[in-house]
C-alpha positions as CSV (number, residue, x, y, z in Angstrom):
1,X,0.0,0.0,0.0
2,X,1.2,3.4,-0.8
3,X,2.7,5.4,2.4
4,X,3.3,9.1,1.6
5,X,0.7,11.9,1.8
6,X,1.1,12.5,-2.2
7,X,0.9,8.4,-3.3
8,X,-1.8,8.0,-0.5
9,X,-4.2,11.2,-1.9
10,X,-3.5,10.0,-5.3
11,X,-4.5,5.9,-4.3
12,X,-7.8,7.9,-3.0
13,X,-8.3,9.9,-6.1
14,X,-7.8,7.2,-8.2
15,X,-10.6,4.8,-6.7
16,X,-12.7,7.9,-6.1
17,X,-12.3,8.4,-10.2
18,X,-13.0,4.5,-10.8
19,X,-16.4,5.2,-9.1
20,X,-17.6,8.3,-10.5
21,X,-16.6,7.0,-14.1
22,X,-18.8,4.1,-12.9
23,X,-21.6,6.1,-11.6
24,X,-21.5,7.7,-14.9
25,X,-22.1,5.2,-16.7
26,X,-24.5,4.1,-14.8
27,X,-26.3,7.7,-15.2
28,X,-26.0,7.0,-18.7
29,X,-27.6,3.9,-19.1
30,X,-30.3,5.1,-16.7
31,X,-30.9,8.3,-18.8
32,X,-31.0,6.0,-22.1
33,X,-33.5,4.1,-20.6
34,X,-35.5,7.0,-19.7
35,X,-35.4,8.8,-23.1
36,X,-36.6,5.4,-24.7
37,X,-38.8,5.0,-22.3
38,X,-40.2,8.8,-23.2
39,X,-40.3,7.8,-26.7
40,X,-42.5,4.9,-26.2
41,X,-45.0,7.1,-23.9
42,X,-44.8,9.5,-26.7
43,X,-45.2,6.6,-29.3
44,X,-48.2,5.3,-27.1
45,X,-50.0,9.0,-27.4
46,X,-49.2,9.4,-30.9
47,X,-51.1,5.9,-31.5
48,X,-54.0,6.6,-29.1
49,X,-54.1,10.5,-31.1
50,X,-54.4,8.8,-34.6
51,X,-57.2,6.4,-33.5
52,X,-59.0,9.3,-32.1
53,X,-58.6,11.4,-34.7
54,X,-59.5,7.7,-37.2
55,X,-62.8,7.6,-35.2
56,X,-63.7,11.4,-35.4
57,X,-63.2,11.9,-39.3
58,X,-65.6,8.3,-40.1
59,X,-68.2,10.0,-37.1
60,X,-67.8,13.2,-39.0
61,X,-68.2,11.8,-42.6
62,X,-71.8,10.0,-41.0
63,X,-72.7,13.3,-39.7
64,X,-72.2,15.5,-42.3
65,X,-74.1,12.9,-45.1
66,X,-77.1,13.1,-42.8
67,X,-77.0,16.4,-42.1
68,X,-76.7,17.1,-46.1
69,X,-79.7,14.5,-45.8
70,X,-81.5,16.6,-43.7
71,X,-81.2,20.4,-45.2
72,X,-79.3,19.8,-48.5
73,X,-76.5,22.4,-47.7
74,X,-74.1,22.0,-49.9
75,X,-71.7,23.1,-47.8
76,X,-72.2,19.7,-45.9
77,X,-70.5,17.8,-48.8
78,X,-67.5,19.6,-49.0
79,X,-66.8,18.9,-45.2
80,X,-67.8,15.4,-46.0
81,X,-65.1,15.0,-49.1
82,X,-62.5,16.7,-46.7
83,X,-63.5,14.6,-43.4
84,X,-63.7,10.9,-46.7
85,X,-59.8,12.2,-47.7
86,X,-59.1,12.4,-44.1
87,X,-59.7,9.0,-42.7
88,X,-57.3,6.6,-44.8
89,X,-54.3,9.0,-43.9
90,X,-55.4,8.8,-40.7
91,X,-55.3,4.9,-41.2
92,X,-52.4,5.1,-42.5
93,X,-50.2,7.1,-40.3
94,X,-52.3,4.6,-37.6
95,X,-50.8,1.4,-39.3
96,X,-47.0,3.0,-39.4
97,X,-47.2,3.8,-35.6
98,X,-48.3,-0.3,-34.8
99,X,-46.6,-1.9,-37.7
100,X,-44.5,-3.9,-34.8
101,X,-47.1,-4.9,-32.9
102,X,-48.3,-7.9,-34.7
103,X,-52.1,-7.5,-32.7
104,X,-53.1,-3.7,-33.4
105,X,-51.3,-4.1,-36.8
106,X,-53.7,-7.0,-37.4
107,X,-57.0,-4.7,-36.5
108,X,-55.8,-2.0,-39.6
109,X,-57.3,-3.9,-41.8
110,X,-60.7,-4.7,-40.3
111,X,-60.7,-0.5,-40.0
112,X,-59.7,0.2,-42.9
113,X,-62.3,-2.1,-44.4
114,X,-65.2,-0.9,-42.4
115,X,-64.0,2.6,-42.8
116,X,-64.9,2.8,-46.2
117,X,-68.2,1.1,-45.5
118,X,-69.1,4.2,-43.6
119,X,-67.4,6.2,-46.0
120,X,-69.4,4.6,-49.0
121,X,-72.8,4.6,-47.0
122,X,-72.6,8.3,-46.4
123,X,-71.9,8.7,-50.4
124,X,-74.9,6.5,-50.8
125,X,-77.1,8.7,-48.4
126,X,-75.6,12.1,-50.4
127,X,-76.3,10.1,-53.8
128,X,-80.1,9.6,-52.7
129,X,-80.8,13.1,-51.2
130,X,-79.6,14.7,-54.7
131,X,-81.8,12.5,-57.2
132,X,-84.6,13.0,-54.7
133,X,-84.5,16.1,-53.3
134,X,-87.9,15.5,-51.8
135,X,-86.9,12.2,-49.7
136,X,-87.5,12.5,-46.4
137,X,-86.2,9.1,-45.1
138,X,-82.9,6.9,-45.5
139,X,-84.1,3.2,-46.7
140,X,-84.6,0.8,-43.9
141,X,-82.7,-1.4,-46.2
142,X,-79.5,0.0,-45.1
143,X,-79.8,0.9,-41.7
144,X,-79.2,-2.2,-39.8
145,X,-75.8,-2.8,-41.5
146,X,-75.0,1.1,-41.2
147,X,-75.4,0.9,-37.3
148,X,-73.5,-2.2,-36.8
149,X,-70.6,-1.0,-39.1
150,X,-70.3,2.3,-36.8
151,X,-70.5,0.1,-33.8
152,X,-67.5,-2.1,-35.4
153,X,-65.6,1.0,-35.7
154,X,-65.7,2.6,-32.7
155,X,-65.1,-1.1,-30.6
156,X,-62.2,-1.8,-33.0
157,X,-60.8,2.3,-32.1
158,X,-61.9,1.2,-28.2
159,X,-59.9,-1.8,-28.5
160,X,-57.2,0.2,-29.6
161,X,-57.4,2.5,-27.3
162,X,-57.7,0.2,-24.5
163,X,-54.1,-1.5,-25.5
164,X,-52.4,1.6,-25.6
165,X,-53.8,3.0,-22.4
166,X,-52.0,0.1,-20.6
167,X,-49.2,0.3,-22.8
168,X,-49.2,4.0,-21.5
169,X,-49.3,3.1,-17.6
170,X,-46.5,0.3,-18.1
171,X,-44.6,3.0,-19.7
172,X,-44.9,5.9,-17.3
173,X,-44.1,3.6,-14.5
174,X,-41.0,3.2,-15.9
175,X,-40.0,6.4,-17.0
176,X,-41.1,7.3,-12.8
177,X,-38.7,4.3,-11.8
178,X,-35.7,5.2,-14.0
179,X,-36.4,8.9,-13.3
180,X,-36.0,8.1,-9.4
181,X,-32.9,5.8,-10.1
182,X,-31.3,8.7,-12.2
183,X,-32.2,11.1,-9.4
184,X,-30.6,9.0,-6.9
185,X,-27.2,8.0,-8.8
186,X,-26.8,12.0,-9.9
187,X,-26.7,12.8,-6.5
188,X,-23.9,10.1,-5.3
189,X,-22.3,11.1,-8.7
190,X,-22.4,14.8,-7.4
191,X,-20.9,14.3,-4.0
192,X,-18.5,12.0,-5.5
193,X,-17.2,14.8,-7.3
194,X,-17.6,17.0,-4.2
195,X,-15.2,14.6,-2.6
196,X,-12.8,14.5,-5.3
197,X,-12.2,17.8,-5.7
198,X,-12.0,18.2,-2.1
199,X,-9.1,15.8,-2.0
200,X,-7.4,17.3,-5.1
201,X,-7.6,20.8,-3.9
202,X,-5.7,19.2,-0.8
203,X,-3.2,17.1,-2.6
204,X,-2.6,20.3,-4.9
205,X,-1.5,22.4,-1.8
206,X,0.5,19.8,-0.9
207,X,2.1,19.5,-4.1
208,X,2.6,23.1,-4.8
209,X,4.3,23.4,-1.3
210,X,6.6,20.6,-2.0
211,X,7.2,21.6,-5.3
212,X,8.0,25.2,-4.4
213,X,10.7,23.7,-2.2
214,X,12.1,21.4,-4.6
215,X,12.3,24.1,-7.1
216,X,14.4,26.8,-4.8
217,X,16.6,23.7,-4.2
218,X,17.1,23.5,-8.2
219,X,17.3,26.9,-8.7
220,X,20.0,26.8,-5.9
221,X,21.7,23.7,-7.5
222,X,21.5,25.8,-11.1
223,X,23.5,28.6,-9.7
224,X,26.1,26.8,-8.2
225,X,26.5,24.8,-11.0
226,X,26.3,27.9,-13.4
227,X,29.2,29.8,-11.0
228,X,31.2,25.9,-10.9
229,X,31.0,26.1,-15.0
230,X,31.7,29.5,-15.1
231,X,34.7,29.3,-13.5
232,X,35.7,26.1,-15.2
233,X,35.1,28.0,-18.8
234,X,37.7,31.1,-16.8
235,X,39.6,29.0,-15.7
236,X,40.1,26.7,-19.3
237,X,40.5,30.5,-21.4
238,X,43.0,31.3,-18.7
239,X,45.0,28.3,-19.2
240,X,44.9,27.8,-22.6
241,X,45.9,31.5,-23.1
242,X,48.8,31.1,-21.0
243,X,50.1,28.0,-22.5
244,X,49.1,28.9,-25.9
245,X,51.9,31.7,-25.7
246,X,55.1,29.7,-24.8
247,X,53.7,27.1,-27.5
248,X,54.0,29.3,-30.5
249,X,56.8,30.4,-29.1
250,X,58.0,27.3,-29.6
251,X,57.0,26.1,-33.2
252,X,58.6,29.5,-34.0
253,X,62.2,28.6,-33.2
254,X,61.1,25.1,-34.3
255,X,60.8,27.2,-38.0
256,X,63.8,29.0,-37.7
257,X,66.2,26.0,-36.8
258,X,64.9,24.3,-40.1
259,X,65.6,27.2,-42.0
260,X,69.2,27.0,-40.5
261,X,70.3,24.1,-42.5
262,X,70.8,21.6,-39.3
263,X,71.6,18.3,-39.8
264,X,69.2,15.2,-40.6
265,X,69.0,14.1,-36.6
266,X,68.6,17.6,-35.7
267,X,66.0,17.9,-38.6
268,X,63.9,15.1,-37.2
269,X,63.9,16.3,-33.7
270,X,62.8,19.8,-34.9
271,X,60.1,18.3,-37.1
272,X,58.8,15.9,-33.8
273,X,58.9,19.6,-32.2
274,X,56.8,21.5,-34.6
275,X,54.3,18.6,-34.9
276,X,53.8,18.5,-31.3
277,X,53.5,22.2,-30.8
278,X,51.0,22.2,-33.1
279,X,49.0,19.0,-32.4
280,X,49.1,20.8,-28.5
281,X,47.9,24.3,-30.7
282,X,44.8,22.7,-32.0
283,X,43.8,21.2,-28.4
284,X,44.0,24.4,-27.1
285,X,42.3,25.8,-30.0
286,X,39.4,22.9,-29.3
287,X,39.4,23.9,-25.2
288,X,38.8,27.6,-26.3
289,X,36.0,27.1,-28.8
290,X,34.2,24.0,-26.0
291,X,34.6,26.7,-23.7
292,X,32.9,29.6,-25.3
293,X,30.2,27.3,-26.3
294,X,29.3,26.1,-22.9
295,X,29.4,29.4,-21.5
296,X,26.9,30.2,-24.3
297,X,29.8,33.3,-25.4
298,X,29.8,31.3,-29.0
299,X,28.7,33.3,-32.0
300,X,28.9,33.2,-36.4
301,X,30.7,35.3,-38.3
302,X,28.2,34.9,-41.3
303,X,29.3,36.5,-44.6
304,X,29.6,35.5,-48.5
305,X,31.8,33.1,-49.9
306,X,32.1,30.3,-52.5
307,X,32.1,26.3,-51.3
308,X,34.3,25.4,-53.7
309,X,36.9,27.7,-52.2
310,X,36.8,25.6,-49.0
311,X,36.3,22.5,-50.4
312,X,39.6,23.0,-51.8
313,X,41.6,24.6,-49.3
314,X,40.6,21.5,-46.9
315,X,41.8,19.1,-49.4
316,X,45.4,21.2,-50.0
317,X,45.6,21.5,-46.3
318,X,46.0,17.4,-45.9
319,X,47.2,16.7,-49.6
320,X,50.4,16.7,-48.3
321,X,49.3,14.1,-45.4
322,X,47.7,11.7,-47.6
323,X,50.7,11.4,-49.7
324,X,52.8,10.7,-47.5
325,X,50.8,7.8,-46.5
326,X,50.0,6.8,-50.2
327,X,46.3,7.9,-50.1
328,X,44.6,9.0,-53.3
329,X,42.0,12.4,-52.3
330,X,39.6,13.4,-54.5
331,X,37.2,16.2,-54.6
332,X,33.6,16.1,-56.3
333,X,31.5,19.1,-56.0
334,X,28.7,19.8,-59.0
335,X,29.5,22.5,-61.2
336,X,26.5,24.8,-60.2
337,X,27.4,24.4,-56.6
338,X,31.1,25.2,-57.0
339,X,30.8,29.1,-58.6
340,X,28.1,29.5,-56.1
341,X,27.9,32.0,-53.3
342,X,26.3,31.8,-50.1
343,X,25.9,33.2,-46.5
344,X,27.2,31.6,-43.7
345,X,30.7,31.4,-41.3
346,X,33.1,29.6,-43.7
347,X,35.8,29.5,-41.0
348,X,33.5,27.5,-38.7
349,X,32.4,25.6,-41.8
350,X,36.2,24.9,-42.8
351,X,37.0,23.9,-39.7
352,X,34.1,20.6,-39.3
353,X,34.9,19.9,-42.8
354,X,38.7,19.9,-41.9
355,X,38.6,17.8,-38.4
356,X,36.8,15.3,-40.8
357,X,39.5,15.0,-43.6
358,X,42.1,14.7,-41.0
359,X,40.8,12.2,-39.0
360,X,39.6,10.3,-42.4
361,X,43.5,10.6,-43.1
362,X,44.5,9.0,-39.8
363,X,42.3,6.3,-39.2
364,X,43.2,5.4,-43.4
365,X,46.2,3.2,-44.1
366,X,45.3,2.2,-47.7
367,X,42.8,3.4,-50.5
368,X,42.0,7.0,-50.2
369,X,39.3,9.1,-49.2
370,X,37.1,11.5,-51.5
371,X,35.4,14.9,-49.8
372,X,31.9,15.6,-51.2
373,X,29.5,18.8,-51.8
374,X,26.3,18.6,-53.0
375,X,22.9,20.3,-52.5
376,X,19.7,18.2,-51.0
377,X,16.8,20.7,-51.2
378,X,15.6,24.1,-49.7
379,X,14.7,24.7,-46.2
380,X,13.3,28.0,-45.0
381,X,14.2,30.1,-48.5
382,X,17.8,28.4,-47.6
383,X,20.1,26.2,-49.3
384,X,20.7,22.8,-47.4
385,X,24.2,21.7,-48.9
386,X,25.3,18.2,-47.9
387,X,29.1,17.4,-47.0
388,X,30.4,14.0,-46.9
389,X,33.9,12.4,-46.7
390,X,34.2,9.0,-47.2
391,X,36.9,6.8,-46.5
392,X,38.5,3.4,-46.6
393,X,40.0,3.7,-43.5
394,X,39.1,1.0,-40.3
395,X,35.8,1.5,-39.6
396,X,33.6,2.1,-37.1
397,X,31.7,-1.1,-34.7
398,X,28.1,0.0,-33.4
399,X,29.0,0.3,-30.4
400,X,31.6,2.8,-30.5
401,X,29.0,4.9,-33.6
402,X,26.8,6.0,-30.3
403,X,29.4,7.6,-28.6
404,X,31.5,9.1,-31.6
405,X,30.3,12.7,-31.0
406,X,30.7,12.7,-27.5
407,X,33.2,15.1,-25.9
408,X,36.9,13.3,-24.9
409,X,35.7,10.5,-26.4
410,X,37.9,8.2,-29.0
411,X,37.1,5.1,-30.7
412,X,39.2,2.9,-29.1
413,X,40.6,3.5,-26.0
414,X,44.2,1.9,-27.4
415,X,44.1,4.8,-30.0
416,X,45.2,7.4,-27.0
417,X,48.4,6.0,-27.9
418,X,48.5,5.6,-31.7
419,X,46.9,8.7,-32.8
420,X,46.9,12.2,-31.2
421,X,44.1,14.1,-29.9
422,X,41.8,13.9,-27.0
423,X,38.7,13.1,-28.7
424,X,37.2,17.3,-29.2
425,X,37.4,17.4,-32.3
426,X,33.9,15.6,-33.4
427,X,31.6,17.1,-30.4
428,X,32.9,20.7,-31.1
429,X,32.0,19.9,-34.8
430,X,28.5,19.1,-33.8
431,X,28.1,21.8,-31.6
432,X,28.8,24.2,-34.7
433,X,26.8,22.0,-36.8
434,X,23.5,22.5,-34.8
435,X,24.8,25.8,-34.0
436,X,24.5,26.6,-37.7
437,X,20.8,24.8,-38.4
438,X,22.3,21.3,-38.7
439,X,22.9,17.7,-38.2
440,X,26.1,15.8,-38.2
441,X,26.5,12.0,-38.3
442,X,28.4,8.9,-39.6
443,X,27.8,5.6,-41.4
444,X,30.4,3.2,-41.0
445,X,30.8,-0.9,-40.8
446,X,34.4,-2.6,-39.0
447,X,37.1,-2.9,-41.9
448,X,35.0,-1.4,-44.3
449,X,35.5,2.5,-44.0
450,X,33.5,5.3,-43.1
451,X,31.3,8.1,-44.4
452,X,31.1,11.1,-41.7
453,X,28.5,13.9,-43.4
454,X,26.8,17.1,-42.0
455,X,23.9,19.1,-43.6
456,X,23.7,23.2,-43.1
457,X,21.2,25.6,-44.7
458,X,23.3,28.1,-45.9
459,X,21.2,31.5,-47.4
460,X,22.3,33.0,-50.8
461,X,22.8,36.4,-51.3
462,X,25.0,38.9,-51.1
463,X,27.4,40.6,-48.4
464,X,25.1,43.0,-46.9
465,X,22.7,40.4,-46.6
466,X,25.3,38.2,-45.1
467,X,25.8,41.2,-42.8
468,X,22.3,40.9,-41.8
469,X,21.9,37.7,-40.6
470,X,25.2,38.2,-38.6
471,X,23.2,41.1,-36.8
């Protein structure tokens, strides 16, 4: 069983719902039963009004032949044809209403039949009253069968009627006795409700006051940790800064001893020098830009330049590296892209596309690698251009493709050794990626090389509209 205030309240609200949802459906089938049971009282009146109204217009069609009979108004026949035209769609509105219940339906006929009887007799009497105007008397002939015909009539309509009636007691009994029901489960579903928002009103104020506590411990958790990466980000600029100084300080006399014709062991070491100042350089460089993005400093430099211009600066930049490793590189780029300008930070964009290349150059021993520009569609009146460099290199293993982008994370853990870096230079590539608009990701298989892409929408137009979305 649950033991805190909050699981406790929320055990009671939930059985509390169970019943209320069952209490209204109870209501519900209660309240259909008592609008069919409506219907049917309204059914049973409708029935009882068209036998009436059956009975009234045959009465009415005697009356009115004997009372032509009597005076010879002609006026008397015209409420005779209206009351004769009246009577079968009476009957048949009648026979629609009981059409389901085999018994009344079964009488329709012997009404209909006798009906017309008194319907015909009355023409008769208005047939013999205007060839003998001067007859005073209806023939004896027909009287007998004229009385017993009405008499049919109105036991058939009493019979009716009689059905009906008790059809209409049944019927209003129930519609009292679900009406009482309804009543009754209404009221329990009302203070069910009552009692549920009671609770929840409570278990609210509880809530709210725990939450308002939970949150000022957050918000005093967000702080610290916002002043704890604040000074991490100072702490990372001030370091890097400092060290970044002696560094090129280094690589510079690392230059000017090769330029001072040394010999070949004293060419080597200088050479191990200057690759190691500068491998040092561009973790700096990484600590600097993963710094300023965390502390949210970070920003574009948008402005108008061709892709083909640093499509081809990425690949000069590690022509020399693939060479020396016997690597073919290759560039393909569509014409129409290549002489076209857009807007966007081609430093930050050189910069992705050349952490790629170089890592497609280390982790590649044989084959070569090919870099790749090409457009995929528009996105928001901007260009989405597609880069891709695929490799022959080693490959990737599932595993290792969900942490790729992660930051100080390598492949392999045994490639601390083999390779330099400390695993930046992918996470600060998709930081700038999604910076820009973007995705970044890679397809790769182990042994079978690697295709690492990233898709930017990149606006076309000129400098000062460059200068605009830099604003």
């Amino acid at each position: 069983m649950p033991r805190s205030y909050v699981e406790k309240q929320n055990w009671s609200l939930s059985l509390i719902g169970v019943f209320c949802l069952s209490m209204l459906l109870t209501t519900v089938i209660l309240i259909s039963h008592l609008v069919a049971a409506h219907l049917w009282v309204k059914h049973t009146l409708n029935v009882m009004k068209e036998g009436q109204q059956v009975l009234i217009s045959v009465v009415s069609c005697d009356i009115f032949a004997r009372a032509y009979f009597l005076n010879a108004d002609p006026h008397h026949i015209d409420l005779f044809i209206s009351e004769a035209k009246n009577v079968p769609q009476h009957i048949s509105k009648l026979a629609d209403l009981v059409k389901n219940n085999k018994e009344e339906y079964s009488l329709i006929d012997s009404l209909s039949r006798l009906s017309e009887e008194r319907i015909a007799f009355g023409r008769s009497v208005i047939d013999l009253k205007m060839k003998h105007p001067e007859a005073l008397h209806m023939p004896l002939s027909s009287r007998g069968r004229n009385i017993e015909s009405l008499l049919e009539v109105r036991q058939l309509i009493a019979t009716l009627l009689e059905r009906e009636e008790a059809f209409l007691a049944i019927r209003e009994k129930d519609v009292s006795r679900d009406t009482t029901y309804t009543e009754f489960v209404l009221a329990i579903l009302a203070a069910s409700i009552v009692a549920t928002l009671f609770l929840m009103s409570r278990t609210t104020r509880h809530y709210l006051s725990e939450q308002n506590r939970i949150n000022s411990e957050l918000v005093h958790a967000r702080n610290e940790a916002l002043l704890a990466n604040t000074t991490k980000a100072r702490f990372i600029a001030n370091v890097s800064h400092e060290i970044r100084t002696p560094i090129s300080g280094i690589i510079g006399l690392a230059e000017i001893l090769k330029l001072s014709e040394p010999n070949k062991e004293s060419i080597e070491i200088m050479e191990h020098i200057y690759d190691s100042g500068h491998n040092i350089l561009n973790i700096l460089n990484d600590l600097l830009d993963l710094s300023k993005i965390d502390s949210g400093k970070f920003s574009l430099n948008n402005k108008e330049f061709e892709l083909k211009s640093i499509v081809d600066s990425v690949a000069r930049s590690v022509s020399a590296a693939a060479a020396a490793k016997g690597l073919s590189l290759s560039v393909e780029i569509p014409e129409q892209l290549a002489s076209q300008n857009v807007c966007g930070d081609p430093d930050r964009i050189r910069q992705i596309l050349l952490n790629l290349v170089q890592n497609a150059v280390k982790y590649t021993n044989e084959g070569g690698l090919t870099v790749k520009a090409a457009t995929t569609g528009e996105e928001d009146a901007k260009l989405v251009v597609r880069f891709e460099v695929v490799d022959t290199g080693v490959g990737i293993g599932p595993e290792d493709l969900k942490t790729l982008f992660q930051a100080f994370v390598q492949v392999e853990e045994t490639s601390v050794h083999k390779h330099d870096g400390v695993g930046l230079g992918l996470s600060i590539s998709k930081e700038l990626v999604e910076l820009m608009g973007g995705q970044i990701g890679a397809l790769s298989e182990k042994d079978k090389g690697s295709t690492f892409w990233f898709e930017i929408p990149l606006a076309l137009g000129t400098t000062a509209k460059c200068s605009s979305l830099t604003n």
